[in-house]
Jmol script that loads the backbone (N, CA, C; Angstrom):
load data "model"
ATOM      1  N   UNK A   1      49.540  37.511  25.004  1.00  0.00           N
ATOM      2  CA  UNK A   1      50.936  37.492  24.630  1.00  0.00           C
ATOM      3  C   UNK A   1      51.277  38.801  23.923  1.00  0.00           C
ATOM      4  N   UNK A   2      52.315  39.228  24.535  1.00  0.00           N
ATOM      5  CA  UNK A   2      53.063  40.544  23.755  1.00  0.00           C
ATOM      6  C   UNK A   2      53.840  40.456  22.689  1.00  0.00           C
ATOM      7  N   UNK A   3      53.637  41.436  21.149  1.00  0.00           N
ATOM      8  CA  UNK A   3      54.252  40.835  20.597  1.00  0.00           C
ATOM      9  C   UNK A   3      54.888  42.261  19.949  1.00  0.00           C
ATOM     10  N   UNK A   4      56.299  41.988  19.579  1.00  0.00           N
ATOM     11  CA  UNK A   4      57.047  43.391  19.502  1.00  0.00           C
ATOM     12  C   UNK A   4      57.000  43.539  18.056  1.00  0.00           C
ATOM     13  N   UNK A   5      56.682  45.245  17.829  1.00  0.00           N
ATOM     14  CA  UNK A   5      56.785  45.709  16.749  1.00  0.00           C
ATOM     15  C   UNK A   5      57.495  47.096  16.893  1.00  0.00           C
ATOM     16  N   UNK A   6      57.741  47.463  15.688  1.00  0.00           N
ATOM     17  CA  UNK A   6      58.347  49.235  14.827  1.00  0.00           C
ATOM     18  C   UNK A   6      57.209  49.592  14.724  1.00  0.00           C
ATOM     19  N   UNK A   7      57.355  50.819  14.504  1.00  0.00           N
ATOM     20  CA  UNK A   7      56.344  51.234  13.610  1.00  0.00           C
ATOM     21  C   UNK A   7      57.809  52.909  13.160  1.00  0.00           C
ATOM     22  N   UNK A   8      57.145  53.834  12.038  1.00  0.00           N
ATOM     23  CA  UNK A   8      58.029  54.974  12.045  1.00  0.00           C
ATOM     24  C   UNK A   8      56.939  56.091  12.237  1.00  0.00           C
ATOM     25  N   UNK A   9      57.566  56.835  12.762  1.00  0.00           N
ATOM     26  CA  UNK A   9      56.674  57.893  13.972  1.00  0.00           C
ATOM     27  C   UNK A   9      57.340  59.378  13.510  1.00  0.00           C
ATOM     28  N   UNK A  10      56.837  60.355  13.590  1.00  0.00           N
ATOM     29  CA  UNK A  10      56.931  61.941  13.446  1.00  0.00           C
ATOM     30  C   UNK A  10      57.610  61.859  14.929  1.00  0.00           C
ATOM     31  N   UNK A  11      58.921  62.651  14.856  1.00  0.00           N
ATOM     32  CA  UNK A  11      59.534  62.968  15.774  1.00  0.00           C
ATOM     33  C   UNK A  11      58.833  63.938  16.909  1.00  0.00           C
ATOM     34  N   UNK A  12      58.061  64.852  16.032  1.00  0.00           N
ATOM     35  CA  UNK A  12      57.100  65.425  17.162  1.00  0.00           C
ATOM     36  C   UNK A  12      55.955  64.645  17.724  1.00  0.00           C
ATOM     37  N   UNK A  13      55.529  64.118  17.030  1.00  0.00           N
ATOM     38  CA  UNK A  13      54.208  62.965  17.686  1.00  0.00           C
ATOM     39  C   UNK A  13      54.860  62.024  18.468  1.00  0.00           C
ATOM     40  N   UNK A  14      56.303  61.471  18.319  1.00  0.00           N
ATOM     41  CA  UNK A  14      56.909  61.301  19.248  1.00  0.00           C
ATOM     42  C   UNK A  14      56.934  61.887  20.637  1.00  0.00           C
ATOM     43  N   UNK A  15      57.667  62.692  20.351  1.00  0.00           N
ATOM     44  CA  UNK A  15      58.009  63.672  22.009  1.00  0.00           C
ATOM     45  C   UNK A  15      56.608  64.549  22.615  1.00  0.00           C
ATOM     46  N   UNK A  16      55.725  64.063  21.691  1.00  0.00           N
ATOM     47  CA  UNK A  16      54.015  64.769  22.433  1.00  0.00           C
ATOM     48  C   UNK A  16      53.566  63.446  23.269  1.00  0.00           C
ATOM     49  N   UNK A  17      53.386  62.106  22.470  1.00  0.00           N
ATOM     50  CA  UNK A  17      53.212  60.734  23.092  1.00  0.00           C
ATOM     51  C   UNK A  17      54.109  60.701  24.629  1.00  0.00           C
ATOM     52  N   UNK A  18      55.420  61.007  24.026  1.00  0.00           N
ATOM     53  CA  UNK A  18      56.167  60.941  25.706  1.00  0.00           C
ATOM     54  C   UNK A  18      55.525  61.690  26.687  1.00  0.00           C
ATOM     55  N   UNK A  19      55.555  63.288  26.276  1.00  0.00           N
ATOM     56  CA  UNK A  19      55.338  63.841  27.324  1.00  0.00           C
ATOM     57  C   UNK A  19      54.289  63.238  28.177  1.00  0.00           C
ATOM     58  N   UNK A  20      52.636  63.151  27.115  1.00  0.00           N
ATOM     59  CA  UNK A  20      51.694  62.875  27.695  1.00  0.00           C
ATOM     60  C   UNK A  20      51.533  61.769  28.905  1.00  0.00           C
ATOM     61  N   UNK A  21      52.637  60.664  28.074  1.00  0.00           N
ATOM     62  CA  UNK A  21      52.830  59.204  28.684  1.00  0.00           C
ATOM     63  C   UNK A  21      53.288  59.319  30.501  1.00  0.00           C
ATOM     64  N   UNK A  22      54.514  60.237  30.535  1.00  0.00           N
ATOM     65  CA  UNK A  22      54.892  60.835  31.094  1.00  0.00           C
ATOM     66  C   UNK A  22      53.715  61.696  32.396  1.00  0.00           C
ATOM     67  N   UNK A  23      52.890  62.970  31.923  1.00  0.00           N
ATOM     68  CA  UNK A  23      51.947  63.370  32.810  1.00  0.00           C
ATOM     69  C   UNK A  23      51.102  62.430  33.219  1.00  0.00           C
ATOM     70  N   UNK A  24      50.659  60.935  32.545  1.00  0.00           N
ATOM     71  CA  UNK A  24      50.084  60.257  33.223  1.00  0.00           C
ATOM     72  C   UNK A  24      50.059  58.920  33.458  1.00  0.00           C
ATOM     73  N   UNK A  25      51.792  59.427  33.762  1.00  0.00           N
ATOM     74  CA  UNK A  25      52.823  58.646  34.741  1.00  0.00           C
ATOM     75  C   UNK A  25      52.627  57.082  34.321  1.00  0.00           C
ATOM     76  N   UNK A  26      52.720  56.619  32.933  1.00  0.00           N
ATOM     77  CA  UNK A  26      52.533  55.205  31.922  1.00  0.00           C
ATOM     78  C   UNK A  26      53.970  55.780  31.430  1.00  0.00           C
ATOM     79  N   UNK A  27      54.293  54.472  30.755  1.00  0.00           N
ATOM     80  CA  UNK A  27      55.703  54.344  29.895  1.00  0.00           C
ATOM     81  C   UNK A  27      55.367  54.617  28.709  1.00  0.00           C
ATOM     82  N   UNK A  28      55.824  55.349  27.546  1.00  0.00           N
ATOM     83  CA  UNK A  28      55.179  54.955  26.126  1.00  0.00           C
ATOM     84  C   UNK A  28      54.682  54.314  25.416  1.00  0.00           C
ATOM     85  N   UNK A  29      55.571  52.946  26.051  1.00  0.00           N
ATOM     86  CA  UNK A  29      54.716  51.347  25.048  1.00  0.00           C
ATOM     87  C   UNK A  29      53.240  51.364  25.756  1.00  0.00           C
ATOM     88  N   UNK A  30      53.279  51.461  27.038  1.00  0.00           N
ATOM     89  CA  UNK A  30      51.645  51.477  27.768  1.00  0.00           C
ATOM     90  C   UNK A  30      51.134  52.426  27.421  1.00  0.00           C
ATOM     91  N   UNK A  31      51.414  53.566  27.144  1.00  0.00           N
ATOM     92  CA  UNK A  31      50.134  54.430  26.637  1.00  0.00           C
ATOM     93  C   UNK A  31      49.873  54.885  25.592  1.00  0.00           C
ATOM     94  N   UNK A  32      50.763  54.376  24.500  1.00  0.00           N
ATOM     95  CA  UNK A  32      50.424  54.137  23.100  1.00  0.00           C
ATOM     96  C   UNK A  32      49.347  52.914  23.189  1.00  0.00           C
ATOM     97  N   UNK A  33      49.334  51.891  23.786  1.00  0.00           N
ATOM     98  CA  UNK A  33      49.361  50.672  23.681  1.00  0.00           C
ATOM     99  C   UNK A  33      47.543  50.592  24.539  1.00  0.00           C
ATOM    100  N   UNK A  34      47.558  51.644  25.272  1.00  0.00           N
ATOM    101  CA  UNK A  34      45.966  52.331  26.180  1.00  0.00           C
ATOM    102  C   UNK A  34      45.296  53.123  24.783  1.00  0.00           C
ATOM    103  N   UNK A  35      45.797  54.000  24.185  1.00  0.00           N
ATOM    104  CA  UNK A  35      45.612  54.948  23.312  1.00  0.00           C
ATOM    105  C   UNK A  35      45.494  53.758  22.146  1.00  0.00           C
ATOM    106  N   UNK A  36      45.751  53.016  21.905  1.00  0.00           N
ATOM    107  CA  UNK A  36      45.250  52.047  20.295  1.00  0.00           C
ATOM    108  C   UNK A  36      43.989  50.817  20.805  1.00  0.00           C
ATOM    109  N   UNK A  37      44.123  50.629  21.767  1.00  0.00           N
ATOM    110  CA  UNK A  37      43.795  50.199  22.767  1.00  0.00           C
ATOM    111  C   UNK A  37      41.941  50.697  22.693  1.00  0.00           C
ATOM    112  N   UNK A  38      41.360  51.755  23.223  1.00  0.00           N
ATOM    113  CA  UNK A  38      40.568  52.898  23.177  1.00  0.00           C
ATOM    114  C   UNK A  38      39.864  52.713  21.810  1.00  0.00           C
ATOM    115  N   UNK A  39      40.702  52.985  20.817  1.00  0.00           N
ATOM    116  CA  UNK A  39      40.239  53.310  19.065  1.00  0.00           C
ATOM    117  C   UNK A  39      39.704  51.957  19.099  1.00  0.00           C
ATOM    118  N   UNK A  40      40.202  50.861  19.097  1.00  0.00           N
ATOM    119  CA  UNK A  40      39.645  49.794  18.832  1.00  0.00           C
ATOM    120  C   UNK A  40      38.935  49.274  19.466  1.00  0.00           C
ATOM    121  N   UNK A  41      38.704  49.317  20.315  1.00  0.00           N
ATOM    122  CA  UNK A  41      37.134  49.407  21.416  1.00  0.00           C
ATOM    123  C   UNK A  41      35.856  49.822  21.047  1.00  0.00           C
ATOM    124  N   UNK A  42      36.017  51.553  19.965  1.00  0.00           N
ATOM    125  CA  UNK A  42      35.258  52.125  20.201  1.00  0.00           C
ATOM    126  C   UNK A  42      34.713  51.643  18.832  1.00  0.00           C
ATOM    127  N   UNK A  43      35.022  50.768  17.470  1.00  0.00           N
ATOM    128  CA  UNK A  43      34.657  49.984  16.589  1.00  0.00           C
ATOM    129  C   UNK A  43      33.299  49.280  17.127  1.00  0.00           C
ATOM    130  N   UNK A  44      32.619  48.668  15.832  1.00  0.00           N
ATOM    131  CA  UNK A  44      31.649  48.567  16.256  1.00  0.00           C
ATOM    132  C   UNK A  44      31.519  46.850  15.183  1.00  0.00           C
ATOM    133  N   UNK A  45      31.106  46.275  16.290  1.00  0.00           N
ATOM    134  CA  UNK A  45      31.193  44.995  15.437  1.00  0.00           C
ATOM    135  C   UNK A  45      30.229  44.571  14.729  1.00  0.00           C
ATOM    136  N   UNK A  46      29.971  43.618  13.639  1.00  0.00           N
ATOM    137  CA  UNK A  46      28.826  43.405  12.832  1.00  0.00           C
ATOM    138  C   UNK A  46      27.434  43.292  13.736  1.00  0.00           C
ATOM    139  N   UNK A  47      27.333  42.098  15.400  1.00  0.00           N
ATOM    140  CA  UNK A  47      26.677  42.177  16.058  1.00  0.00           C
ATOM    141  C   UNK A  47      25.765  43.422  16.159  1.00  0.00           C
ATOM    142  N   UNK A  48      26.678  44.256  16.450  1.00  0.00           N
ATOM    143  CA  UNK A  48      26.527  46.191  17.248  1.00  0.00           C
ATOM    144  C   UNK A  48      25.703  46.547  16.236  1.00  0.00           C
ATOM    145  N   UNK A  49      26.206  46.166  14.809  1.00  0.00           N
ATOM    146  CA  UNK A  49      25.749  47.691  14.050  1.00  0.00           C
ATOM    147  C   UNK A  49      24.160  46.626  13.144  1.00  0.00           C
ATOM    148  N   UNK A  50      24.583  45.562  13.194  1.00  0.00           N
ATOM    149  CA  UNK A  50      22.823  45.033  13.002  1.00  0.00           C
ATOM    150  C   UNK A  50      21.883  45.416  13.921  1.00  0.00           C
ATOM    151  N   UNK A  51      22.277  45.323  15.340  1.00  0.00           N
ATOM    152  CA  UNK A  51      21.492  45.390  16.492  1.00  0.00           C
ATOM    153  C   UNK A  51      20.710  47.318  16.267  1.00  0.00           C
ATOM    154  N   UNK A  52      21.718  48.046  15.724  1.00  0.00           N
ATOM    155  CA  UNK A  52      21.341  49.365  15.787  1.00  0.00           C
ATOM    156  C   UNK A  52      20.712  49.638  14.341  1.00  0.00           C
ATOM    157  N   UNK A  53      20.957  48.815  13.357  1.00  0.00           N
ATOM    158  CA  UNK A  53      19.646  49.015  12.346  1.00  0.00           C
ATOM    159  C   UNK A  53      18.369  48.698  12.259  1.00  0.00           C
ATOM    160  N   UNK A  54      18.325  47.366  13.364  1.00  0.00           N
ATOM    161  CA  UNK A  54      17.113  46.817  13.524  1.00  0.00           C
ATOM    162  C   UNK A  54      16.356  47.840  14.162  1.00  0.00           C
ATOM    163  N   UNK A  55      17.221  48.222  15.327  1.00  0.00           N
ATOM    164  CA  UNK A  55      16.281  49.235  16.083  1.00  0.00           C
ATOM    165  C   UNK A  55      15.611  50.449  15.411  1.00  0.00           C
ATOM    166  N   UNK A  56      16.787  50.819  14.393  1.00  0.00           N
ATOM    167  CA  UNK A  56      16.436  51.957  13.654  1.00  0.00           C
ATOM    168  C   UNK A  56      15.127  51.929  12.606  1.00  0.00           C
ATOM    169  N   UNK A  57      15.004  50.649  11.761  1.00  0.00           N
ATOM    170  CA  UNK A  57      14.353  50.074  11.073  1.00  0.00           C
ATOM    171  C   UNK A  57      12.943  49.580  11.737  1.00  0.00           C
ATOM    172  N   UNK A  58      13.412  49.211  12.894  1.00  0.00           N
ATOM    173  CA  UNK A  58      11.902  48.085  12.951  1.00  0.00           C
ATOM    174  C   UNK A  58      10.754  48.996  13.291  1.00  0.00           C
ATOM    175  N   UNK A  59       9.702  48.733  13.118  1.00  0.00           N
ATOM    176  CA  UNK A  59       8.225  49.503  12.979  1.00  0.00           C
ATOM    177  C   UNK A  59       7.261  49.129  14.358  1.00  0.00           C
ATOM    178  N   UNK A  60       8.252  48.012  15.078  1.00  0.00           N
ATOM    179  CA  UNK A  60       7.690  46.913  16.400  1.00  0.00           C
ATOM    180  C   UNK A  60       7.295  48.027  17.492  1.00  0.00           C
ATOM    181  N   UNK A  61       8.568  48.827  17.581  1.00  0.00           N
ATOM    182  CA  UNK A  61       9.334  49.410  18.320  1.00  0.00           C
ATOM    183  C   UNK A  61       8.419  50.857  19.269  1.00  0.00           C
ATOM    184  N   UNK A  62       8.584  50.521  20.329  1.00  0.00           N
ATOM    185  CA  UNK A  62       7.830  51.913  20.536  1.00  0.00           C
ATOM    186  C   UNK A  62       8.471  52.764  21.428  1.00  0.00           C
ATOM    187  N   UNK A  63       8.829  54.131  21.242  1.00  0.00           N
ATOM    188  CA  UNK A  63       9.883  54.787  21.848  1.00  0.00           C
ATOM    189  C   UNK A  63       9.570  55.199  23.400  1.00  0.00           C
ATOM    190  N   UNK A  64      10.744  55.298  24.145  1.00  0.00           N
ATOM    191  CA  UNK A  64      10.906  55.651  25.500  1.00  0.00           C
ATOM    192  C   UNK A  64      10.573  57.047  25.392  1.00  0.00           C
ATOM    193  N   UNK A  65       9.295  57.304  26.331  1.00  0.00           N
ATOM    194  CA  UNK A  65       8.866  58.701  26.702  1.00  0.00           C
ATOM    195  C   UNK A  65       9.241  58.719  28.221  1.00  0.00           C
ATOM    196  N   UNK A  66       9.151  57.638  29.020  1.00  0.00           N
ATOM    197  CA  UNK A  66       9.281  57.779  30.405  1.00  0.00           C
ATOM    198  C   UNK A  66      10.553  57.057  30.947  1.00  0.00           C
ATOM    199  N   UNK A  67      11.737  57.428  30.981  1.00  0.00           N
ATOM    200  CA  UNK A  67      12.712  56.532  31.343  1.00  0.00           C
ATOM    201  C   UNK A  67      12.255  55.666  32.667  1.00  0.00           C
ATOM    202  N   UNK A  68      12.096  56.666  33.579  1.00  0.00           N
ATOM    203  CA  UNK A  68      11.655  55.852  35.203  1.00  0.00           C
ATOM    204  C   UNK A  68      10.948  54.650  35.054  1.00  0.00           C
ATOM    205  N   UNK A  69      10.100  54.920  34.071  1.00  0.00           N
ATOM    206  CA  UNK A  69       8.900  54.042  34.459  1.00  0.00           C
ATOM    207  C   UNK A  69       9.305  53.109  33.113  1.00  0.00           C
ATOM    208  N   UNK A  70      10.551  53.012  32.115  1.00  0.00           N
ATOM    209  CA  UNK A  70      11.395  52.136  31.358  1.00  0.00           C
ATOM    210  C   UNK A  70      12.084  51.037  32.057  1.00  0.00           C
ATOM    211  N   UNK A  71      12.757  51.969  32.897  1.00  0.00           N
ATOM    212  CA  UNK A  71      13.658  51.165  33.892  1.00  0.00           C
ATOM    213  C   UNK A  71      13.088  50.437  34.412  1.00  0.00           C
ATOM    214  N   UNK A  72      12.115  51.063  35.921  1.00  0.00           N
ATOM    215  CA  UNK A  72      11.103  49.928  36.092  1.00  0.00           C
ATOM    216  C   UNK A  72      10.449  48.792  35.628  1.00  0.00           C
ATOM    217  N   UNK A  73      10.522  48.763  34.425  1.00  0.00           N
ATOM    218  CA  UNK A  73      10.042  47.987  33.617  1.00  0.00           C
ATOM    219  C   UNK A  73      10.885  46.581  33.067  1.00  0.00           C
ATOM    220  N   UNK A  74      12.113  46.449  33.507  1.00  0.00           N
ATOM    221  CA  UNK A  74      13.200  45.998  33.365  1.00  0.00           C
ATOM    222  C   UNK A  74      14.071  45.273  34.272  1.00  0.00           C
TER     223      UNK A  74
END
end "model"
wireframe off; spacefill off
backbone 0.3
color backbone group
């Protein structure tokens, strides 16, 4: 569900958002909306960032010297 908001915007960050929106041929609300969209994707959720301390942390662990033969392995 879509839900409408304001926000107040720099008249130039304005007319840069258009243009861009514009070269790749989206409306503003869609490519603001791709562009916030992106940022919050690229967050990392509690899951993510335990999963990447464990790895970092654990002593189990034994590092990839051979991808091919990783993959294979998989």
């Amino acid at each position: 569900m879509k839900v409408q908001t304001a926000f107040r915007l720099e008249k130039e960050l304005v007319d840069e958002l258009k243009q861009q929106a514009k070269n790749n041929k989206r409306s503003l609300n869609n490519y603001v909306e791709l562009i916030l969209s992106k940022v919050v994707e690229k967050q990392l959720n509690d899951e993510t960032i335990a999963a990447l301390e464990e790895a970092v942390n654990s002593k189990e662990l034994e590092p990839i010297t051979d991808i091919d033969k990783f993959l294979d392995s998989i």
